[in-house]
PDB file as gemmi writes it, atoms N, CA and C in Angstrom:
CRYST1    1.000    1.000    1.000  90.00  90.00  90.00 P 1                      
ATOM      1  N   UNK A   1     115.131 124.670 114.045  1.00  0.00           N  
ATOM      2  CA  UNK A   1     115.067 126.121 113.967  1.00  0.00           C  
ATOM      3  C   UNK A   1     114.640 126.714 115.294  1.00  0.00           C  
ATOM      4  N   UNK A   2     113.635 125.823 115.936  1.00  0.00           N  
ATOM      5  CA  UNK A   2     113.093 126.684 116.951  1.00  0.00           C  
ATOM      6  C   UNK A   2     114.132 126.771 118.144  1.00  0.00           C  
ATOM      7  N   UNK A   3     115.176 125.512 118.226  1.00  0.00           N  
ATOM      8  CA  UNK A   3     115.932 125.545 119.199  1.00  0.00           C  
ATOM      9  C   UNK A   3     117.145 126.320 119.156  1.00  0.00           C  
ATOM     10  N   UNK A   4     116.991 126.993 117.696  1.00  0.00           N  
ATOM     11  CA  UNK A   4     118.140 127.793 117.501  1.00  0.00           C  
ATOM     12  C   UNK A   4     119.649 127.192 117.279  1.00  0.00           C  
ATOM     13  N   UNK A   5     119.503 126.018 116.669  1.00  0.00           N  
ATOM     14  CA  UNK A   5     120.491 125.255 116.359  1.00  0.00           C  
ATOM     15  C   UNK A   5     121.141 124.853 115.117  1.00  0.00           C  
ATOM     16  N   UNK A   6     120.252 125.678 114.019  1.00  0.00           N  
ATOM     17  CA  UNK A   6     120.856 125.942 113.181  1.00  0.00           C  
ATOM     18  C   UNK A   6     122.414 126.628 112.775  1.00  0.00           C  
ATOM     19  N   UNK A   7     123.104 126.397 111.709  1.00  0.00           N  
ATOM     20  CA  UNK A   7     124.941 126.729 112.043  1.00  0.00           C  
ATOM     21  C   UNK A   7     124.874 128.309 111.293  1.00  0.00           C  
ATOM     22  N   UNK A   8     124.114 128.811 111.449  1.00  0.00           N  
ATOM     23  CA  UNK A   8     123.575 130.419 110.818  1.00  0.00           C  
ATOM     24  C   UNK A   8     125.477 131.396 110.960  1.00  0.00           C  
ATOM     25  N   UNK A   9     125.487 131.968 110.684  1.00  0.00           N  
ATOM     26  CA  UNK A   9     126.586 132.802 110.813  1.00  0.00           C  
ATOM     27  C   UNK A   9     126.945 133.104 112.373  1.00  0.00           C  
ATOM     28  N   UNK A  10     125.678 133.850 113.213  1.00  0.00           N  
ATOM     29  CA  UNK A  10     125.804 134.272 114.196  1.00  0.00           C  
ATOM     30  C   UNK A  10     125.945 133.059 115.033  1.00  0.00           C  
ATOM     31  N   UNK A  11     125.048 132.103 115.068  1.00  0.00           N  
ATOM     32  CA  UNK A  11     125.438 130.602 115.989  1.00  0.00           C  
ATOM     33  C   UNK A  11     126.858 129.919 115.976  1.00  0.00           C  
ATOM     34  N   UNK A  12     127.333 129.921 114.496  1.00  0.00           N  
ATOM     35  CA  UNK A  12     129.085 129.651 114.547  1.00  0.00           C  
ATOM     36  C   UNK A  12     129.694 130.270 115.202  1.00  0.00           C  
ATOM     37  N   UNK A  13     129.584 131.795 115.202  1.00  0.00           N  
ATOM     38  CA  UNK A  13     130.102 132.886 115.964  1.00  0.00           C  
ATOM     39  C   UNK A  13     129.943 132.346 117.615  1.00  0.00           C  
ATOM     40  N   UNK A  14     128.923 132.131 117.903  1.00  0.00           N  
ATOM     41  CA  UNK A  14     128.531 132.367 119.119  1.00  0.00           C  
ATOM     42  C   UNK A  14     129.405 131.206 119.758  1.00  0.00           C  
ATOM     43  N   UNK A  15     129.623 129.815 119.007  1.00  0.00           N  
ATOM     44  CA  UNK A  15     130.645 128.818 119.132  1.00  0.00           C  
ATOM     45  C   UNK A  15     132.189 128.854 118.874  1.00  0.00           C  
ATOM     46  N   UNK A  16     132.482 129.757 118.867  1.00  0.00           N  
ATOM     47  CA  UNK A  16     134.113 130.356 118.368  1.00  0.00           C  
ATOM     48  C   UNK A  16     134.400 129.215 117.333  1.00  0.00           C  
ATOM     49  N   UNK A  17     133.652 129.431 116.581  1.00  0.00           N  
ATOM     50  CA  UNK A  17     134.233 128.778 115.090  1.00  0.00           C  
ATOM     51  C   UNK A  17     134.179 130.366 114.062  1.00  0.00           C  
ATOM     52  N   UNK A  18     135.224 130.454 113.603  1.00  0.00           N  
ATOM     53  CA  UNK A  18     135.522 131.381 112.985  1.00  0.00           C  
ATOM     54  C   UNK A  18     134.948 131.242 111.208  1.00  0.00           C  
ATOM     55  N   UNK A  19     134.226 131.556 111.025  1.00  0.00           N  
ATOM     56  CA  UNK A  19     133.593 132.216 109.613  1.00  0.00           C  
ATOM     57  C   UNK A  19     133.656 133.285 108.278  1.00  0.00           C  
ATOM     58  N   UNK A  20     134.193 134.153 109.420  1.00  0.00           N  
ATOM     59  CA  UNK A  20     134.741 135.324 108.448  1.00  0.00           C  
ATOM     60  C   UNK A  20     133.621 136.506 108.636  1.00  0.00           C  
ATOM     61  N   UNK A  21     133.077 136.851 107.973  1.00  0.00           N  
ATOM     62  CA  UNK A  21     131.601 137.777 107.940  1.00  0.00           C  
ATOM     63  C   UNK A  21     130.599 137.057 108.326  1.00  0.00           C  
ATOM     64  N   UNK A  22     129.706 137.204 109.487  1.00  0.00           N  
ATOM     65  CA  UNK A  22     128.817 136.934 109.466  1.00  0.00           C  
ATOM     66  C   UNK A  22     127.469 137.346 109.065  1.00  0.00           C  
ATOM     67  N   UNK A  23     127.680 138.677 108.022  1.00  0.00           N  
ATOM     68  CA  UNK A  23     126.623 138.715 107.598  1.00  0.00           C  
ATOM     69  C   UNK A  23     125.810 138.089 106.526  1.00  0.00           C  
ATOM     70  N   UNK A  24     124.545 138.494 106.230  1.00  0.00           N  
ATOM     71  CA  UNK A  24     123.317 137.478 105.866  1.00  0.00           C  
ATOM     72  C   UNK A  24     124.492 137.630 104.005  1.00  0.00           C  
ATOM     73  N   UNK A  25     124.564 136.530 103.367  1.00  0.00           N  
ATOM     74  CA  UNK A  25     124.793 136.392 102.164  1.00  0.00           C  
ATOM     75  C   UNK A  25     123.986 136.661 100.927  1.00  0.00           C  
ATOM     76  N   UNK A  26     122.750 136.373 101.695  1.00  0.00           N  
ATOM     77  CA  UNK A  26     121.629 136.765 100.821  1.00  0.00           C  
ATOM     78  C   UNK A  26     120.936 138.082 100.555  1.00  0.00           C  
ATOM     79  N   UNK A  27     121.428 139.102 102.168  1.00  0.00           N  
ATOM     80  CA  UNK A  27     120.903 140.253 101.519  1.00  0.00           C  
ATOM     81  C   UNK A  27     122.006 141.799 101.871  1.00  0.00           C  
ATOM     82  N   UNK A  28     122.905 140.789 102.816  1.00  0.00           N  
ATOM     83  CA  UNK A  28     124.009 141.608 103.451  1.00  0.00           C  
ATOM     84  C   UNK A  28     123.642 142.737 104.166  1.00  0.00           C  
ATOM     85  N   UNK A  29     122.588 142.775 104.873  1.00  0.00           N  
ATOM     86  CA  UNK A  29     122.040 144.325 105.424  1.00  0.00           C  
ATOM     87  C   UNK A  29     122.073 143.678 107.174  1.00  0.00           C  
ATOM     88  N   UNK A  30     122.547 142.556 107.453  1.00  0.00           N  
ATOM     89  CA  UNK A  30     122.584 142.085 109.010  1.00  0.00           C  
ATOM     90  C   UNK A  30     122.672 140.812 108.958  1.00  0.00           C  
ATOM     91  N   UNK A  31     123.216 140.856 110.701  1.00  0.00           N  
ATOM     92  CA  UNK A  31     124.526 139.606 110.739  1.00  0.00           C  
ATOM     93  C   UNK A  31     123.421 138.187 110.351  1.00  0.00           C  
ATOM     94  N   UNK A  32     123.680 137.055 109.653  1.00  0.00           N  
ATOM     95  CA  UNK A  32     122.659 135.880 109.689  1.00  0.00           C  
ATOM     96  C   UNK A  32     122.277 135.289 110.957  1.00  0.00           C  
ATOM     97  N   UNK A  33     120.880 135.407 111.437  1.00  0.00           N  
ATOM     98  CA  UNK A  33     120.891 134.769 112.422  1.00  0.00           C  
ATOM     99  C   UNK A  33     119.402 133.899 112.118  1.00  0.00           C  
ATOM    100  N   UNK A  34     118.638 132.909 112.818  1.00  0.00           N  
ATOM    101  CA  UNK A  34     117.874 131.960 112.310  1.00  0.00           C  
ATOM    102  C   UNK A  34     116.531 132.862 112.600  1.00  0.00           C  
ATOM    103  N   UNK A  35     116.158 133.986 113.092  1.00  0.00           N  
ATOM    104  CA  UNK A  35     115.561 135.027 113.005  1.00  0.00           C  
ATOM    105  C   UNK A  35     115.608 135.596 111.940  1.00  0.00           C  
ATOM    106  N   UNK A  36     116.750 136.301 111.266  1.00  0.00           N  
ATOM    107  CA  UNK A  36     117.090 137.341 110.373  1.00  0.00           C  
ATOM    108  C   UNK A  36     116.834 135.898 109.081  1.00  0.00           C  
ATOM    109  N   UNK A  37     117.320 135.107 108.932  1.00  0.00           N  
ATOM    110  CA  UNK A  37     117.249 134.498 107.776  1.00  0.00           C  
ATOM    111  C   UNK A  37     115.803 133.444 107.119  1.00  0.00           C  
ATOM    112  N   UNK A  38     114.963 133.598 108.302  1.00  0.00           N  
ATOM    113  CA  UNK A  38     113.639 133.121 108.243  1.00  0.00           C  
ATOM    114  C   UNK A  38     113.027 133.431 108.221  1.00  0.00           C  
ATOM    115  N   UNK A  39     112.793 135.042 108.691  1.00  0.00           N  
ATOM    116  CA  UNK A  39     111.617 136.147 108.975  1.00  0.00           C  
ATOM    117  C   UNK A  39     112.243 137.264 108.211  1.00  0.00           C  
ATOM    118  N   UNK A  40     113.331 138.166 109.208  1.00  0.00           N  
ATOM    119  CA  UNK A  40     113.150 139.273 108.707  1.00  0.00           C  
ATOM    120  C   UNK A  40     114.043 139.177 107.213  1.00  0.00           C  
ATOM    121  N   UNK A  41     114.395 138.519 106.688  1.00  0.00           N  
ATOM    122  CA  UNK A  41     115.527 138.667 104.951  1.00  0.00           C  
ATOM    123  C   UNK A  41     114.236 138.149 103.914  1.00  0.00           C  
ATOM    124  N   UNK A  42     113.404 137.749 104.487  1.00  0.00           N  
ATOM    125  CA  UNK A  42     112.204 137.326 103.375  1.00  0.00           C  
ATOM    126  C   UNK A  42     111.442 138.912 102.976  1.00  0.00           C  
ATOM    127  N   UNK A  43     111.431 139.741 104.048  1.00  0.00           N  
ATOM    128  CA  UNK A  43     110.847 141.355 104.013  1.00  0.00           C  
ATOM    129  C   UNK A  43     109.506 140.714 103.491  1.00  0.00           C  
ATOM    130  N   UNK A  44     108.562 139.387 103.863  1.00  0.00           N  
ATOM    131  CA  UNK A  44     107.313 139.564 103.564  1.00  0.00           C  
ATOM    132  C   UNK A  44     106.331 140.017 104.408  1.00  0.00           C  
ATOM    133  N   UNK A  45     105.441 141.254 104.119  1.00  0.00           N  
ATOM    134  CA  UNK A  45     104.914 142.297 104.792  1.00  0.00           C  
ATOM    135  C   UNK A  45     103.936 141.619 105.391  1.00  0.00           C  
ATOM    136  N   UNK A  46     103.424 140.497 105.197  1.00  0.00           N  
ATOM    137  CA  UNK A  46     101.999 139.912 105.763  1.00  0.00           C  
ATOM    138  C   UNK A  46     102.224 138.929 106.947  1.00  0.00           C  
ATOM    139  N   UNK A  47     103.408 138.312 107.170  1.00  0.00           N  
ATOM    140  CA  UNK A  47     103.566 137.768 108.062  1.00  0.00           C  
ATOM    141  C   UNK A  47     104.544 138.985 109.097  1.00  0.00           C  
ATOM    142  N   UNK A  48     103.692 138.596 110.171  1.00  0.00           N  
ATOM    143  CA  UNK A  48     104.550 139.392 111.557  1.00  0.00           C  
ATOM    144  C   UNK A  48     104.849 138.297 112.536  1.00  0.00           C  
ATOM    145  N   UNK A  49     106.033 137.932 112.650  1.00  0.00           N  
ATOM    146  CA  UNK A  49     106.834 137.435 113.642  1.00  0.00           C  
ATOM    147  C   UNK A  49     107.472 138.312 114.634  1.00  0.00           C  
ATOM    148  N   UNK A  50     107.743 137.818 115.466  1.00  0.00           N  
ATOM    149  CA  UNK A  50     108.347 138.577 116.629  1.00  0.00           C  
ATOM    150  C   UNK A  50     109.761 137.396 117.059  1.00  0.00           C  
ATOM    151  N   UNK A  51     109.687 136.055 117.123  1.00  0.00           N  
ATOM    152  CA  UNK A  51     110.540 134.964 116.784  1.00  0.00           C  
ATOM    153  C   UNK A  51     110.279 134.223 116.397  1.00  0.00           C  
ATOM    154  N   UNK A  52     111.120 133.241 116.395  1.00  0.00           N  
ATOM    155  CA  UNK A  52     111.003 132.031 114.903  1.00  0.00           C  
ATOM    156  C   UNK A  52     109.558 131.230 115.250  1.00  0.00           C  
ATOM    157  N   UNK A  53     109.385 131.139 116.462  1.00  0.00           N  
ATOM    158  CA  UNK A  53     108.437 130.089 116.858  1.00  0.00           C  
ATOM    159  C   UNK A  53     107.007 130.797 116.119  1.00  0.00           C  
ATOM    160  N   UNK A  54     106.712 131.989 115.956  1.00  0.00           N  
ATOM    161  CA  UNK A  54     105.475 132.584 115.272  1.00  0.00           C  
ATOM    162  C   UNK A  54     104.803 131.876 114.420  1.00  0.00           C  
ATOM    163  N   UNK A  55     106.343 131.738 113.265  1.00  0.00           N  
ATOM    164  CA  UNK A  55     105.627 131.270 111.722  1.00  0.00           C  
ATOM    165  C   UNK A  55     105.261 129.587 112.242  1.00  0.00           C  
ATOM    166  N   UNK A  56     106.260 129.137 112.701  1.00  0.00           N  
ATOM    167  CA  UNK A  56     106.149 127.706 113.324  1.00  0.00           C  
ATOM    168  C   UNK A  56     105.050 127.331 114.087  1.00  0.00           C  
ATOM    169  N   UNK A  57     104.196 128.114 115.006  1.00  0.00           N  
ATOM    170  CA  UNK A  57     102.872 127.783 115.221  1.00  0.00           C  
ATOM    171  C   UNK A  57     101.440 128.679 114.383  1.00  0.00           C  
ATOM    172  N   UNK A  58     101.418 129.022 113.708  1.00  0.00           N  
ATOM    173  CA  UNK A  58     100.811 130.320 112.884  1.00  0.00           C  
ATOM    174  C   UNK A  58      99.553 128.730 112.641  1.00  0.00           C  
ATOM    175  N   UNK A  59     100.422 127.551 112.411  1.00  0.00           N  
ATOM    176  CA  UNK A  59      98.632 126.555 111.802  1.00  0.00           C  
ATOM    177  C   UNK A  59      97.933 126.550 112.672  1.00  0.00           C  
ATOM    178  N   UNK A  60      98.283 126.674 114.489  1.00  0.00           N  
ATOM    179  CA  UNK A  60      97.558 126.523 115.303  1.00  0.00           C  
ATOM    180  C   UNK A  60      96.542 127.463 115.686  1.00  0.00           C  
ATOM    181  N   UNK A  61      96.874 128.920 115.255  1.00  0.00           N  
ATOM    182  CA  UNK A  61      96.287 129.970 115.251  1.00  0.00           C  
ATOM    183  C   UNK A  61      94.860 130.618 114.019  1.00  0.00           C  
ATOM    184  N   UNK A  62      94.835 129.603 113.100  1.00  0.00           N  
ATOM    185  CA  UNK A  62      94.009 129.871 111.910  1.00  0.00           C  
ATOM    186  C   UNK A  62      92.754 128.887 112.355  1.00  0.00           C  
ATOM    187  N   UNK A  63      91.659 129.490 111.632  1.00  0.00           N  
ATOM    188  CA  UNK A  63      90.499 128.781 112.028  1.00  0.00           C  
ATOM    189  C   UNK A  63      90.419 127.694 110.750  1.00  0.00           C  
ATOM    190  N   UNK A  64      89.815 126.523 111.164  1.00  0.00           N  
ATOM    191  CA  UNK A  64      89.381 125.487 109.725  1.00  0.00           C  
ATOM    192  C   UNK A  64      89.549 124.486 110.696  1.00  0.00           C  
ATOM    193  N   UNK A  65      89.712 123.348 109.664  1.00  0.00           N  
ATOM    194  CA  UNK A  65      90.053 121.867 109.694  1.00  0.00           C  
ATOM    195  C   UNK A  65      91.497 121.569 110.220  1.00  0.00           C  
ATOM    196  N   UNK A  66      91.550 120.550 110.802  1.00  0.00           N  
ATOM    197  CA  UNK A  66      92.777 120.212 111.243  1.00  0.00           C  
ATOM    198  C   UNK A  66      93.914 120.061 110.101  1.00  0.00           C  
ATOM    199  N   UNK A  67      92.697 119.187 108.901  1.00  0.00           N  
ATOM    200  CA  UNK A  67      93.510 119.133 107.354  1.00  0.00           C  
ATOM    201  C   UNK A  67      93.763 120.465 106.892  1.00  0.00           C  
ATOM    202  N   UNK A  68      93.508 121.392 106.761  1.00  0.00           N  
ATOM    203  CA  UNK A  68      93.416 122.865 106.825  1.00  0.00           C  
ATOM    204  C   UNK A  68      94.946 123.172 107.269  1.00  0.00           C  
ATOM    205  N   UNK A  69      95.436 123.081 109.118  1.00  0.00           N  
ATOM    206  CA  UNK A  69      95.895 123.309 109.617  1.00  0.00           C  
ATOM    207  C   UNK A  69      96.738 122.978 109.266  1.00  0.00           C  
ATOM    208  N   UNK A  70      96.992 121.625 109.038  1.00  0.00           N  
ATOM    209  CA  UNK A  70      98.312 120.573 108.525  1.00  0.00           C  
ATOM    210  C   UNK A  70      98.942 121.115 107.257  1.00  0.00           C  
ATOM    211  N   UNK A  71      98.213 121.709 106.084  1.00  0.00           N  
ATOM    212  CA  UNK A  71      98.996 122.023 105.436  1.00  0.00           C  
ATOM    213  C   UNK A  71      99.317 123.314 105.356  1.00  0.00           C  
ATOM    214  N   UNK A  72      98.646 124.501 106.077  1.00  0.00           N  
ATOM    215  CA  UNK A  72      99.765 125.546 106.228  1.00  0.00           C  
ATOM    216  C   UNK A  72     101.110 125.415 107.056  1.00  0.00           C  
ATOM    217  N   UNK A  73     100.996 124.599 108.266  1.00  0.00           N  
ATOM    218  CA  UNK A  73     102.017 123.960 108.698  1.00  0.00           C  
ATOM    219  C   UNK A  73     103.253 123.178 107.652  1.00  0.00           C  
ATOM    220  N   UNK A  74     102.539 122.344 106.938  1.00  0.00           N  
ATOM    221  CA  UNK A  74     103.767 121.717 105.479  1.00  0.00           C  
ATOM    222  C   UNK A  74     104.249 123.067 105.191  1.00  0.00           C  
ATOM    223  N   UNK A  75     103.450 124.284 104.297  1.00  0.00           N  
ATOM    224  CA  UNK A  75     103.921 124.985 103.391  1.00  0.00           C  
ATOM    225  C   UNK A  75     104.425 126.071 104.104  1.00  0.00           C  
ATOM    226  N   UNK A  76     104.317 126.282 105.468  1.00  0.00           N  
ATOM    227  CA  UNK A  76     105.788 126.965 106.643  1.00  0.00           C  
ATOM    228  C   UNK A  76     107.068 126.243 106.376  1.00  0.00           C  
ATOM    229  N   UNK A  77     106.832 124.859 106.714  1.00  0.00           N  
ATOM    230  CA  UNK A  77     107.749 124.198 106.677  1.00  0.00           C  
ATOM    231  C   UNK A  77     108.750 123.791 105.285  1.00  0.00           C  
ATOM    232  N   UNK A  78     108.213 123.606 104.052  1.00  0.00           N  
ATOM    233  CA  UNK A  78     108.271 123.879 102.925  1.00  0.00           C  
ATOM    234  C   UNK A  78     109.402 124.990 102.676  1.00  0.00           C  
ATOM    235  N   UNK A  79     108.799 126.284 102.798  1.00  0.00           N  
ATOM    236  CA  UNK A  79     109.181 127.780 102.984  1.00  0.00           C  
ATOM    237  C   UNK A  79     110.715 127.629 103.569  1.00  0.00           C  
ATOM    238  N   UNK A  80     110.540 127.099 104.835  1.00  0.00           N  
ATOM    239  CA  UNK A  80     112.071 127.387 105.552  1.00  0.00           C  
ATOM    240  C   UNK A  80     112.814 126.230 105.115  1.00  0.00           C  
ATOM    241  N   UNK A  81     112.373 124.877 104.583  1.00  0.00           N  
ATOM    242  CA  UNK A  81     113.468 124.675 103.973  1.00  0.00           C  
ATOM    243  C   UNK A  81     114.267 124.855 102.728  1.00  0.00           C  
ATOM    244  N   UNK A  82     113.200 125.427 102.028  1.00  0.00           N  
ATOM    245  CA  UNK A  82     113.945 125.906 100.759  1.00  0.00           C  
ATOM    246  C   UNK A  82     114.489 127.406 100.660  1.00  0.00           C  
ATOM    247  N   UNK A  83     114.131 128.256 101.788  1.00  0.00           N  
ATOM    248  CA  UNK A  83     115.268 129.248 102.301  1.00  0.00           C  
ATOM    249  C   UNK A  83     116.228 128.699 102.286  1.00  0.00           C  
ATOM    250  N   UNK A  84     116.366 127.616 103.371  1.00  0.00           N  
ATOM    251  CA  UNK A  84     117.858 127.224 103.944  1.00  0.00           C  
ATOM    252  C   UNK A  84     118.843 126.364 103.005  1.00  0.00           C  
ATOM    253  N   UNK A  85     118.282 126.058 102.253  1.00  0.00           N  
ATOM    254  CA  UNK A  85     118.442 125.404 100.773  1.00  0.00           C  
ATOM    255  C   UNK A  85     119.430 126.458  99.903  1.00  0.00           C  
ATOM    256  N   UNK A  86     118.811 127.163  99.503  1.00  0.00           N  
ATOM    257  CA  UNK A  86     119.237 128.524  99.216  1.00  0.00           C  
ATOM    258  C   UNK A  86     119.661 129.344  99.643  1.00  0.00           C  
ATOM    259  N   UNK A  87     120.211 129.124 100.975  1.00  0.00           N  
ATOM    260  CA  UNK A  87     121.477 130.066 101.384  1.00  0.00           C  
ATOM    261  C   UNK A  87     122.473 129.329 101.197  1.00  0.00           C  
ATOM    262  N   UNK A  88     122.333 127.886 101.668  1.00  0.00           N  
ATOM    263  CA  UNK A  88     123.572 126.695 101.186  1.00  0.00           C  
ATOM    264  C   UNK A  88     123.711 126.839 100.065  1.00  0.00           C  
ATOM    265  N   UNK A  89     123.043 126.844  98.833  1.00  0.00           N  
ATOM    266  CA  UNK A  89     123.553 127.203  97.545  1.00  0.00           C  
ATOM    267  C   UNK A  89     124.764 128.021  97.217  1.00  0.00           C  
ATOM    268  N   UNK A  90     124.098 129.161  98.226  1.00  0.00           N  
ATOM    269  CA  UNK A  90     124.956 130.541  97.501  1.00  0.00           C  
ATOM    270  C   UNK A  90     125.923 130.470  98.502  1.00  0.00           C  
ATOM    271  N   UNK A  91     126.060 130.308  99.865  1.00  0.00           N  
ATOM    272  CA  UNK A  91     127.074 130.025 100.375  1.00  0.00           C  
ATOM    273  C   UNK A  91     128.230 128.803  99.858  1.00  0.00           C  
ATOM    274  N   UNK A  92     128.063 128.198  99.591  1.00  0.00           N  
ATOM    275  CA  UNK A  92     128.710 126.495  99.120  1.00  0.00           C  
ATOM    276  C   UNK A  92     128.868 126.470  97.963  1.00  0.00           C  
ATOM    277  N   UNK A  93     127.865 126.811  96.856  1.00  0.00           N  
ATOM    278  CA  UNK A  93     128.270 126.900  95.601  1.00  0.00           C  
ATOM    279  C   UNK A  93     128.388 128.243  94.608  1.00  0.00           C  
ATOM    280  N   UNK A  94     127.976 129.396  95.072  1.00  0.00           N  
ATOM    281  CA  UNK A  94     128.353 130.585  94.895  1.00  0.00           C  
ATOM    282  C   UNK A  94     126.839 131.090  93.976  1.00  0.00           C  
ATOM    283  N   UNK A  95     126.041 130.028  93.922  1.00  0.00           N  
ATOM    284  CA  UNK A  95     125.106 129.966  93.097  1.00  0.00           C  
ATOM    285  C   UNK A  95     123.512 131.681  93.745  1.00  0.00           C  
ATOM    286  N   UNK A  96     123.461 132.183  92.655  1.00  0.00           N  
ATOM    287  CA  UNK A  96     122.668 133.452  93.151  1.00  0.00           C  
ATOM    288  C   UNK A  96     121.202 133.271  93.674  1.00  0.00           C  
ATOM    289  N   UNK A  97     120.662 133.621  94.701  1.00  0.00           N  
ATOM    290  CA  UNK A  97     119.547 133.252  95.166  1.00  0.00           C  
ATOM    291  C   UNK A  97     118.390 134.468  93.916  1.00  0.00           C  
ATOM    292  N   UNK A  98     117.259 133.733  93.796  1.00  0.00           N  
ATOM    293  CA  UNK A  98     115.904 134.154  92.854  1.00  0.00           C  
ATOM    294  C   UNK A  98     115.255 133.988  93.579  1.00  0.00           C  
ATOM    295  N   UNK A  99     114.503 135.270  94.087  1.00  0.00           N  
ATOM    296  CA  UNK A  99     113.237 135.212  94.895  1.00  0.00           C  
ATOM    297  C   UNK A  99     111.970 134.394  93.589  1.00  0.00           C  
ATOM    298  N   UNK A 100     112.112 134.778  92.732  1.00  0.00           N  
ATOM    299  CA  UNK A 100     110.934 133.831  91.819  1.00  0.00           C  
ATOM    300  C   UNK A 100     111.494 132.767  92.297  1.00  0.00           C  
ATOM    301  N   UNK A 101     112.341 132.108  91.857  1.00  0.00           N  
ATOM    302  CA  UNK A 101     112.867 130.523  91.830  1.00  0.00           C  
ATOM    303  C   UNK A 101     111.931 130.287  93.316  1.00  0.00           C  
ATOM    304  N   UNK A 102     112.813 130.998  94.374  1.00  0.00           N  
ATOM    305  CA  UNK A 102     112.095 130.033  96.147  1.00  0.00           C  
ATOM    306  C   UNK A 102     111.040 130.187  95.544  1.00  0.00           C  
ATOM    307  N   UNK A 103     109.933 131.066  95.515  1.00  0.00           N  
ATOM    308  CA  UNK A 103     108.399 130.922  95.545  1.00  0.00           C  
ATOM    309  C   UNK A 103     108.063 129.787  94.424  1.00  0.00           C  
ATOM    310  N   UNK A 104     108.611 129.871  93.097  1.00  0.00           N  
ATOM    311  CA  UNK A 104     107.949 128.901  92.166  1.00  0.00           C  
ATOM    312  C   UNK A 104     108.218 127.287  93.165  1.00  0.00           C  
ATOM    313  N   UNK A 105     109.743 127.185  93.336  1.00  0.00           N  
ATOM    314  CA  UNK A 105     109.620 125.864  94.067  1.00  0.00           C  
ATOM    315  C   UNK A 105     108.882 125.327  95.703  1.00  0.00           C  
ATOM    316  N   UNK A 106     108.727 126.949  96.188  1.00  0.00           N  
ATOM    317  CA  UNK A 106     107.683 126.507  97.200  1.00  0.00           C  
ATOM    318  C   UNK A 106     106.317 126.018  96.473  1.00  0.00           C  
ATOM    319  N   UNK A 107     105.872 126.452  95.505  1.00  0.00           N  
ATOM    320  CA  UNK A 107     104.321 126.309  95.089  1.00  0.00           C  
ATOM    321  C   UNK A 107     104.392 124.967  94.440  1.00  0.00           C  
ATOM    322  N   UNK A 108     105.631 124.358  93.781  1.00  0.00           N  
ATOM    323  CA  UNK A 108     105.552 123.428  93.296  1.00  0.00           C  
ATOM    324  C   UNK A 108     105.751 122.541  94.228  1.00  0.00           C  
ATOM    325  N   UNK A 109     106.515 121.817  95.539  1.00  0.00           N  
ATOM    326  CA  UNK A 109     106.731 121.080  96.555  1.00  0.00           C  
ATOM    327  C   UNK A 109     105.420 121.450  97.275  1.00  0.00           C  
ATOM    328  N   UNK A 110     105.157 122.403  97.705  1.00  0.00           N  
ATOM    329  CA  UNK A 110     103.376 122.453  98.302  1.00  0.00           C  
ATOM    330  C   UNK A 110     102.404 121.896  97.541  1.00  0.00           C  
ATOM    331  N   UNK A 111     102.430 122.137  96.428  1.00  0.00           N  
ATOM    332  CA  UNK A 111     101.292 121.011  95.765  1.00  0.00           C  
ATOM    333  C   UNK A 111     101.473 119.770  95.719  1.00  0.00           C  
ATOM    334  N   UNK A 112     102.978 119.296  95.714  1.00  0.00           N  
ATOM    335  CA  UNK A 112     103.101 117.948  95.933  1.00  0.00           C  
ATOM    336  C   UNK A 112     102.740 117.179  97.329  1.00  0.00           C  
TER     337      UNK A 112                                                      
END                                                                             
C-alpha cells in the first residue's frame, strides 16, 4: 500500500490498462485510488490522514508498550485488508459491501 502498488482503478489507469470507470465501486463519489479507498471511502471522522503512510505508522505515534503498539499496528493492518477484501468482492463477484459486516469481521480477526 505504502508503495502505491496496489492495482486500484487509478494505478491500472496510470499503466494504460484499460478498466472502464475508474471510480471507487464502493462509494462512487471518486476515482479509486489507494488513498481514496483506505482513508478517505471509510469517511471515519477520528482518524486524519493526509497519506496512506499515516494510518500505517499511527502505532509508532501512541504512547504504551511496544505490545500495545504491535497490536494497533495488526488491527490497521487487519482494517486494510479486509477493505481490500471487500472491494474484490464487489468488484469480482458483484457481492454488496456492509459496513457492519467489515467492522464485525475486523473485531472478530483482531481478537484472534
Amino acid at each position: 500500500m505504502e508503495l502505491d502498488r496496489i492495482a486500484t482503478g487509478e494505478a491500472l489507469r496510470k499503466r494504460n490498462i484499460q478498466v472502464g470507470d475508474s471510480l471507487c465501486r464502493m462509494c462512487g463519489s471518486d476515482e479509486e485510488s489507494v488513498y481514496h479507498l483506505f482513508i478517505a471511502c471509510c469517511k471515519i471522522p477520528s482518524i486524519f490522514a493526509f497519506s496512506i503512510k499515516d494510518p500505517l505508522d499511527v502505532h509508532m505515534t501512541i504512547s504504551g508498550s511496544e505490545k500495545k503498539k504491535m497490536a494497533v499496528q495488526g488491527v490497521i493492518r487487519i482494517a486494510c485488508w479486509i477493505l481490500w477484501r471487500a472491494r474484490n468482492n464487489l468488484l469480482f463477484s458483484d457481492k454488496p459491501v456492509r459496513i457492519d459486516s467489515i467492522v464485525s469481521e475486523i473485531k472478530a480477526l483482531g481478537f484472534l
